[in-house]
VOTIBA-998822 format. One record per residue (C-alpha): chain; x, y negated, z negated; residue in one letter; residue number from 0. Coordinates in nm, 4 decimals. Layout:
N
(rec "A", (X, Y, Z), "a", NUM)
...
This chain:
252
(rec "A", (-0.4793, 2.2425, 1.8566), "x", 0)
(rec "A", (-0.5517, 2.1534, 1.4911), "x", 1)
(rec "A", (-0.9187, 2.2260, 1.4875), "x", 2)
(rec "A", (-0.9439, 2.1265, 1.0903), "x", 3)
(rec "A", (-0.8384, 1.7542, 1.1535), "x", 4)
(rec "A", (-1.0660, 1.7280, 1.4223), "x", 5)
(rec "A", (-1.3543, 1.8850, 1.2543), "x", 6)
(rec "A", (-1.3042, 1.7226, 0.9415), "x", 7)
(rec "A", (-1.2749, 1.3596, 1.0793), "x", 8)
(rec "A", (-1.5921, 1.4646, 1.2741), "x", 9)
(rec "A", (-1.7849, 1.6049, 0.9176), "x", 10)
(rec "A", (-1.6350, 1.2580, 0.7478), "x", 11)
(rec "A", (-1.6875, 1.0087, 1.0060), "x", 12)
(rec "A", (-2.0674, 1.1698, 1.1249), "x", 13)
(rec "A", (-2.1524, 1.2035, 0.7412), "x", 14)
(rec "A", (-2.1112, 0.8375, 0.6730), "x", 15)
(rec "A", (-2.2927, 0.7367, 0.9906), "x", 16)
(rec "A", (-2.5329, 0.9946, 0.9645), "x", 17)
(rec "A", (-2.5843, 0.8893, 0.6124), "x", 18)
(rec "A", (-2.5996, 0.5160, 0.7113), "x", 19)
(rec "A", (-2.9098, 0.5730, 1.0091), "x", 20)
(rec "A", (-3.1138, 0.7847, 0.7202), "x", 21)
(rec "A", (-3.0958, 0.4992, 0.4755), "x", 22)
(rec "A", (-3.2415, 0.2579, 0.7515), "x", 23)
(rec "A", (-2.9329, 0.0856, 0.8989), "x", 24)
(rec "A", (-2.7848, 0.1193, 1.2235), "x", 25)
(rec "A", (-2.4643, 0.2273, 1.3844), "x", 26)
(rec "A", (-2.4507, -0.1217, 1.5122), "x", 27)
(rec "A", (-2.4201, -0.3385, 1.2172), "x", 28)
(rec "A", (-2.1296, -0.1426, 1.1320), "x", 29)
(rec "A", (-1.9559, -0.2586, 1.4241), "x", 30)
(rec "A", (-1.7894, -0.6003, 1.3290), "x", 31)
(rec "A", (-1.4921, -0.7231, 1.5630), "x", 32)
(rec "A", (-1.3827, -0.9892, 1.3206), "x", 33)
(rec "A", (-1.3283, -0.7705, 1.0528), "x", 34)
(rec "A", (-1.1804, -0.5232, 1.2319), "x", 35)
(rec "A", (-0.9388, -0.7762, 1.3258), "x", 36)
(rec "A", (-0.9295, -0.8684, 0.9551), "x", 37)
(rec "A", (-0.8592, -0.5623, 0.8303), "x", 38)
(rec "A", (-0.6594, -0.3125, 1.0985), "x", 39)
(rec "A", (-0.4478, -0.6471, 1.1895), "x", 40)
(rec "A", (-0.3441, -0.6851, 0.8170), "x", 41)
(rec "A", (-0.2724, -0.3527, 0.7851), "x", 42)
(rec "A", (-0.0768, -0.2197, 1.0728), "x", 43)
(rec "A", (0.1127, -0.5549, 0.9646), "x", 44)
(rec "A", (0.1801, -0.4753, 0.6261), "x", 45)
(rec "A", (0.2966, -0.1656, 0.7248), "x", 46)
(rec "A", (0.5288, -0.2574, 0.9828), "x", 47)
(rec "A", (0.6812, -0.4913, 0.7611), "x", 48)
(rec "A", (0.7183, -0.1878, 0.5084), "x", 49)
(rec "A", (0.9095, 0.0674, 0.7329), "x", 50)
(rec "A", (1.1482, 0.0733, 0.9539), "x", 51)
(rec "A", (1.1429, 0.0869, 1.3296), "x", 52)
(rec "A", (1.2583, 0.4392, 1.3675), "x", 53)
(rec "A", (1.0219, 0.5526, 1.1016), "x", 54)
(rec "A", (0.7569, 0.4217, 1.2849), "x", 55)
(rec "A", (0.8433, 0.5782, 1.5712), "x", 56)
(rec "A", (0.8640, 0.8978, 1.4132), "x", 57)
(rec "A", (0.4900, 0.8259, 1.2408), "x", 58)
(rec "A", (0.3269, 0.7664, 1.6254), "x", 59)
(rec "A", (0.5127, 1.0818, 1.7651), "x", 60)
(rec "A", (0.3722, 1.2570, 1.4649), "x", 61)
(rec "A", (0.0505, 1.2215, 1.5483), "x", 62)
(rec "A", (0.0871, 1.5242, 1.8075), "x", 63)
(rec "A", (0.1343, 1.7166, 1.5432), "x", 64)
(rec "A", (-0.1502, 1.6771, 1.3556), "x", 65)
(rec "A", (-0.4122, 1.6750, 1.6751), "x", 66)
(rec "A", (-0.2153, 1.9424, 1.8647), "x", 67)
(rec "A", (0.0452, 2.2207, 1.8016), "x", 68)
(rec "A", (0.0410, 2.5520, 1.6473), "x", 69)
(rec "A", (0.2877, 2.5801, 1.3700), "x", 70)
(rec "A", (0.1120, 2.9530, 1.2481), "x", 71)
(rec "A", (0.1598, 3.1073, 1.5843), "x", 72)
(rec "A", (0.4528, 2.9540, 1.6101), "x", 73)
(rec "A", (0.6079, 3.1121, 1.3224), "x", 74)
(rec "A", (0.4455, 3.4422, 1.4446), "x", 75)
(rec "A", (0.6660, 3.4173, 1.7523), "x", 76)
(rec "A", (0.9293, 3.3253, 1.6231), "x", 77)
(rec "A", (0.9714, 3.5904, 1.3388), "x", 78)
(rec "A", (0.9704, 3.8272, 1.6030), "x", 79)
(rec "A", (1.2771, 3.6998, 1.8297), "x", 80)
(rec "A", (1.4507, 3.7369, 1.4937), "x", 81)
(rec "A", (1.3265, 4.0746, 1.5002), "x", 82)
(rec "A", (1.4212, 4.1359, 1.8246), "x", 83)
(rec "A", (1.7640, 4.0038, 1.7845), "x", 84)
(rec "A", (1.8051, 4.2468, 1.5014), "x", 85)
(rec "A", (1.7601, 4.5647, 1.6637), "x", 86)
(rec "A", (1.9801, 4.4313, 1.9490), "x", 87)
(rec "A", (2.2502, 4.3682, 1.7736), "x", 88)
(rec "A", (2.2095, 4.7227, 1.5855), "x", 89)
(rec "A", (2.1851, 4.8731, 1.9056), "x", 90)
(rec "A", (2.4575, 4.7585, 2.0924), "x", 91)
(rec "A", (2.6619, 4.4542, 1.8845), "x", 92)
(rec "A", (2.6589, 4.0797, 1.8046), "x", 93)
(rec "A", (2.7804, 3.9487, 2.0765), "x", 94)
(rec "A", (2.5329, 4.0966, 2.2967), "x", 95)
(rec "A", (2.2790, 3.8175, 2.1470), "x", 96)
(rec "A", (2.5151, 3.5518, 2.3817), "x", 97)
(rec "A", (2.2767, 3.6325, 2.6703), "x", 98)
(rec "A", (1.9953, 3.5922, 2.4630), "x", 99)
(rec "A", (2.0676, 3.2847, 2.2708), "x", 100)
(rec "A", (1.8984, 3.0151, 2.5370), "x", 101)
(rec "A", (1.5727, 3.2285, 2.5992), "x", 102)
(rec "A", (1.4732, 3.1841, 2.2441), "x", 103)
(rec "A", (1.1655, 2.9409, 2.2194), "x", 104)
(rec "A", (1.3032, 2.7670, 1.8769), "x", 105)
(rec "A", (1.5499, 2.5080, 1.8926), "x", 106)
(rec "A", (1.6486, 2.5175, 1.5626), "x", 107)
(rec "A", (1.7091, 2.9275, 1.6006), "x", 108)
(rec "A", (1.8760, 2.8870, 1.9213), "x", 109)
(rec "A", (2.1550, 2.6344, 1.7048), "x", 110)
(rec "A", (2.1858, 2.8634, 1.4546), "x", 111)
(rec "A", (2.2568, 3.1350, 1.6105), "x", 112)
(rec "A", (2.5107, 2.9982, 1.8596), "x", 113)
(rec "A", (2.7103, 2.9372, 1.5233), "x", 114)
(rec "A", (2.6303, 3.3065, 1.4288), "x", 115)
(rec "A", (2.7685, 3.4413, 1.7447), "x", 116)
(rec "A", (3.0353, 3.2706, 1.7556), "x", 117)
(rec "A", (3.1596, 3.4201, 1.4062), "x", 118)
(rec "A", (3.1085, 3.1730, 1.1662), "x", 119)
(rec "A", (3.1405, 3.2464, 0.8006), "x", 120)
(rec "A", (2.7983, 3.3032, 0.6925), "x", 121)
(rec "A", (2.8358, 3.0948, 0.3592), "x", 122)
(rec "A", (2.9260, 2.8312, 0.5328), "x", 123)
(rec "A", (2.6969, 2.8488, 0.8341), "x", 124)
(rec "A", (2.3835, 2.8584, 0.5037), "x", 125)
(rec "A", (2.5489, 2.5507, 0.3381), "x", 126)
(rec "A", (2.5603, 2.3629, 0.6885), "x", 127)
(rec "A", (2.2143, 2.4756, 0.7667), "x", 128)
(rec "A", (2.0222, 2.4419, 0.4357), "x", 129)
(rec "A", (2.1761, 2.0887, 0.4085), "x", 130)
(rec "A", (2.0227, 2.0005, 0.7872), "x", 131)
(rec "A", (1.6933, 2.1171, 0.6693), "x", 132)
(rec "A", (1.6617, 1.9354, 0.3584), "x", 133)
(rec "A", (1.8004, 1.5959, 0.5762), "x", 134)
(rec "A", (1.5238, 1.6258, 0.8403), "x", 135)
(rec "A", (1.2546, 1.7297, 0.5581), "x", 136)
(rec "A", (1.3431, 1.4059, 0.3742), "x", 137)
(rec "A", (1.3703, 1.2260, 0.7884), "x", 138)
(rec "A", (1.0040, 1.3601, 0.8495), "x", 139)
(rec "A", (0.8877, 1.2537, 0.5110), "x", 140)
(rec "A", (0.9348, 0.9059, 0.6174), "x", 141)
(rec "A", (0.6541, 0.9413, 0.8911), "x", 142)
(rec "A", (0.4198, 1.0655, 0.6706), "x", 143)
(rec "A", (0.4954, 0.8073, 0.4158), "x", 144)
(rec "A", (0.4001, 0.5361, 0.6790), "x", 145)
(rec "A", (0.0598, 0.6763, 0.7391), "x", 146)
(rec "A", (0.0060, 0.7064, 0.3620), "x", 147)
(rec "A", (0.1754, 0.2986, 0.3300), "x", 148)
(rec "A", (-0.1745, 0.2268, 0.5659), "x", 149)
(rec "A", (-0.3951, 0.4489, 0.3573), "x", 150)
(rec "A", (-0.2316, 0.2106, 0.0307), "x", 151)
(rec "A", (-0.2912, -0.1196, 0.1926), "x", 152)
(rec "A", (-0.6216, -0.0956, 0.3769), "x", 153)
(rec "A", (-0.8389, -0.1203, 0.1015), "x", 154)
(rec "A", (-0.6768, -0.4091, -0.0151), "x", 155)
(rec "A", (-0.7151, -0.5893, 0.3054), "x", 156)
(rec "A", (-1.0473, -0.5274, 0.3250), "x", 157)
(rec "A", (-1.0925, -0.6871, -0.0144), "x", 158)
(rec "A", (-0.9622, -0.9869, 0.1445), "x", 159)
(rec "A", (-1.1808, -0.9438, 0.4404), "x", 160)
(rec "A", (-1.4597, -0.9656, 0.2009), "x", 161)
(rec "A", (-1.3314, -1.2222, 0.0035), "x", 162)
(rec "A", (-1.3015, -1.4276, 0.3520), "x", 163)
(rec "A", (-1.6304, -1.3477, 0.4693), "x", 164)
(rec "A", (-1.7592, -1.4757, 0.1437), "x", 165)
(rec "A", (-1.5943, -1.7957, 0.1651), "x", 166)
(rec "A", (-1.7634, -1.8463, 0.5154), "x", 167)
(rec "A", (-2.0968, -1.7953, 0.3341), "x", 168)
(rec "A", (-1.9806, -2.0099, 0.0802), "x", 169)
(rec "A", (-1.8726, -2.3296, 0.3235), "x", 170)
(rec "A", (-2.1847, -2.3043, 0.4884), "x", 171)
(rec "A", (-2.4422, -2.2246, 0.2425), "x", 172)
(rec "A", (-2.6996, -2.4603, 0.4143), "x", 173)
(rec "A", (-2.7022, -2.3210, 0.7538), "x", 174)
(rec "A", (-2.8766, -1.9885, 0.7216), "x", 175)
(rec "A", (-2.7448, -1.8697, 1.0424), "x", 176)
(rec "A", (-2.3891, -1.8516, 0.9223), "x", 177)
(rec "A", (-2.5159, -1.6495, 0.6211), "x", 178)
(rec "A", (-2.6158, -1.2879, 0.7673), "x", 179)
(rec "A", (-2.2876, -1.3089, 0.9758), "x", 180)
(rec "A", (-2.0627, -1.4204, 0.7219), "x", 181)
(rec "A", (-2.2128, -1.1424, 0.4054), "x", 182)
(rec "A", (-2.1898, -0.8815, 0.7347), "x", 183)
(rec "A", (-1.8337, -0.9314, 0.7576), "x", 184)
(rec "A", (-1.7393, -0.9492, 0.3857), "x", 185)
(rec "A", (-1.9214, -0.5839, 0.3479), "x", 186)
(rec "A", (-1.8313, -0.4666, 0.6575), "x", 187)
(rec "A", (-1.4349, -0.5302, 0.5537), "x", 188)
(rec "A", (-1.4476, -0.3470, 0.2588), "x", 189)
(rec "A", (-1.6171, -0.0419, 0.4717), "x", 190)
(rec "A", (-1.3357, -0.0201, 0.7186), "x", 191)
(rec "A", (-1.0905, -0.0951, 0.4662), "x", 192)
(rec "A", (-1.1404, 0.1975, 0.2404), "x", 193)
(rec "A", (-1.3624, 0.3592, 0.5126), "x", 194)
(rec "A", (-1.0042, 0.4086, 0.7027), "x", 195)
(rec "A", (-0.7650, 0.4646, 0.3806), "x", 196)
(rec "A", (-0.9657, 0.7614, 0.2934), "x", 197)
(rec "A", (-1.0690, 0.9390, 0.5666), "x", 198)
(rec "A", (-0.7985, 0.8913, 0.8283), "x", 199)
(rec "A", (-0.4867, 0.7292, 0.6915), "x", 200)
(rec "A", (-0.4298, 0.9119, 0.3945), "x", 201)
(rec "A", (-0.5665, 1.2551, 0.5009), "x", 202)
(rec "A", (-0.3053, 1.2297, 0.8366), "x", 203)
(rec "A", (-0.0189, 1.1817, 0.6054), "x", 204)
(rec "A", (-0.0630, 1.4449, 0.3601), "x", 205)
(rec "A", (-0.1327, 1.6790, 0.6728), "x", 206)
(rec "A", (0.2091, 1.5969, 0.7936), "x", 207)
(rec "A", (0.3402, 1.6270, 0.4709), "x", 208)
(rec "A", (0.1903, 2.0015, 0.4930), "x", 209)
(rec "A", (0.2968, 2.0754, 0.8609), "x", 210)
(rec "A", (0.6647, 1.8864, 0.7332), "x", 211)
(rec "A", (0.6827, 2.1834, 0.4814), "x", 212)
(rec "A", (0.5554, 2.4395, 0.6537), "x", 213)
(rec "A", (0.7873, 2.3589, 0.9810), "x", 214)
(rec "A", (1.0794, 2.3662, 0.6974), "x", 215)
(rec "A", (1.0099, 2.7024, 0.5706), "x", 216)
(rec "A", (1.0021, 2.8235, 0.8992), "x", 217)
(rec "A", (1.3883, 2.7093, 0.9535), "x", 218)
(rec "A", (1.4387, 2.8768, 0.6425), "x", 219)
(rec "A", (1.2904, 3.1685, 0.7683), "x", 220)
(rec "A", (1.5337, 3.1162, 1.0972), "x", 221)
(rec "A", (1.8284, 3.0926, 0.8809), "x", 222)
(rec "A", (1.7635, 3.3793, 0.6350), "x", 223)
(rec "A", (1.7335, 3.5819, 0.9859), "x", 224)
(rec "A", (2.0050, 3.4818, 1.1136), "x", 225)
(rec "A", (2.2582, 3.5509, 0.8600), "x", 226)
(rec "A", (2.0621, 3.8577, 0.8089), "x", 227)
(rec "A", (2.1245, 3.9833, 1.1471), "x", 228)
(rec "A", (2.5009, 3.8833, 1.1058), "x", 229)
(rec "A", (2.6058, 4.0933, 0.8167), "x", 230)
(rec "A", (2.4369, 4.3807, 0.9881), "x", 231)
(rec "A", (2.1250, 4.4362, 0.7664), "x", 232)
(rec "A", (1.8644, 4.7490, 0.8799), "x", 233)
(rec "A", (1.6016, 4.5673, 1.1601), "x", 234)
(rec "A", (1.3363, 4.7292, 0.9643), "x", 235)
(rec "A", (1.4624, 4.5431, 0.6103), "x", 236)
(rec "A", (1.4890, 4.2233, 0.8343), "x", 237)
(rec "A", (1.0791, 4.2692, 0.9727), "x", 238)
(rec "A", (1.0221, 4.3466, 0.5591), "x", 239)
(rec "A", (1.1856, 3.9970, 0.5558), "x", 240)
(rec "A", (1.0120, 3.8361, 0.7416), "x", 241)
(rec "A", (0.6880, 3.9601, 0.6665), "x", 242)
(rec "A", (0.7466, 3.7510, 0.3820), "x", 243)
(rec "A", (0.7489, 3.4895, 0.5555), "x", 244)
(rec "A", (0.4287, 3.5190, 0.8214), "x", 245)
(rec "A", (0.2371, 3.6769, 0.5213), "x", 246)
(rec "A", (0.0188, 3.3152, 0.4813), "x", 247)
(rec "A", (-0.0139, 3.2994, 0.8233), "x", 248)
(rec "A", (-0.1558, 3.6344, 0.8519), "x", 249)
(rec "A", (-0.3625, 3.6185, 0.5494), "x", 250)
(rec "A", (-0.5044, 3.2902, 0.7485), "x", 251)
């Protein structure tokens, strides 16, 4: 679980309404269907009309990602089956990894190391392999990007939330009960607008841009591994490797 999204959109969120009850409002004049209609309607809009439908997709499946998961333990576990892998092949030979191959919990490792086994040349298996991880870096990027497309155009639709609220007041300047409801909605608007941009829609995507990164370095790590293990370099210089590697996770 990623305990610093959820405690930071708890911190952000509770601040502004804890804020909000000490200056003298309430939690429920903050709650205005119409312009969350207003602006969440314009917005998801604007952004499906930005992106495509796989990217999308990709942006709603992300979300696991940054509510859930583990990437640091992850990488943990992984570095070791790479370990692992080492001293078995020093101990007995490459081939006896075959076995082994479908037990590891990686998908990405288990690929890679198929190709390994099955003796291909290790320039070409890093050109294959470092070109794959730069394609789905710049695939994943996309999802973030659509999360940080929402953070871009919510404020602006709640400017026009406002501006619409306004022109209610406006149109019915005489009837004073159409004034508190009408100025409620134009502020209101502008709150969720950049309310949302800046404490959920723009925070989520540069998280995923940081687990995007971090998940790439860790196929990196795979790969470097990998070819390590096939041109038969010492275990113990392979776990100096990868140390390397987990060091930012351990110093976490």
């Amino acid at each position: 679980m990623q305990i610093t999204t959820i405690f930071g959109l708890l911190i952000g969120i509770g601040g502004i309404l804890i804020g909000n009850l000490l200056e003298g409002g309430s939690t429920g004049s903050l709650m205005q269907a119409t312009a969350a209609l207003i602006v969440f309607g314009g917005t998801f809009g604007a952004v499906i009309v930005s992106n495509r439908k796989e990217d999308l997709r990709m942006a709603l499946g992300a979300l696991r990602q940054v509510f859930g998961g583990s990437e640091t333990s992850e990488r943990n576990l992984v570095a070791k089956e790479i370990i692992q892998s080492a001293q078995l092949a020093r101990r007995e030979s490459l081939l006896a990894l075959e076995k082994q191959v479908g037990k590891f919990r990686d998908p990405f490792m288990r690929t890679v190391y198929r190709f390994a086994i099955d003796g291909v040349d290790p320039e070409v298996l890093r050109r294959i392999f470092e070109e794959e991880i730069a394609v789905n870096e710049r695939r994943k990027m996309a999802a973030a990007k659509v999360w940080g497309d929402a953070g871009g155009f919510a404020p602006t639709i709640g400017i026009i939330g406002a501006v619409l609220g306004l022109i209610s007041v406006m149109a019915n300047i005489t009837d004073t009960s159409m004034l508190g409801q009408g100025i409620a909605v134009a502020f209101v608007a502008t709150i969720y607008g950049v309310g949302s941009a800046n404490l959920v829609f723009i925070p989520i995507s540069n998280k995923l841009k940081t687990l995007i990164r971090f998940r790439s370095e860790t196929e990196r790590m795979v790969l470097e591994g990998a070819l390590a293990v096939v041109n038969g370099l010492n275990p113990y210089l392979i776990e100096q490797k990868m140390r390397a590697f987990t060091a930012e996770v351990q110093a976490s």
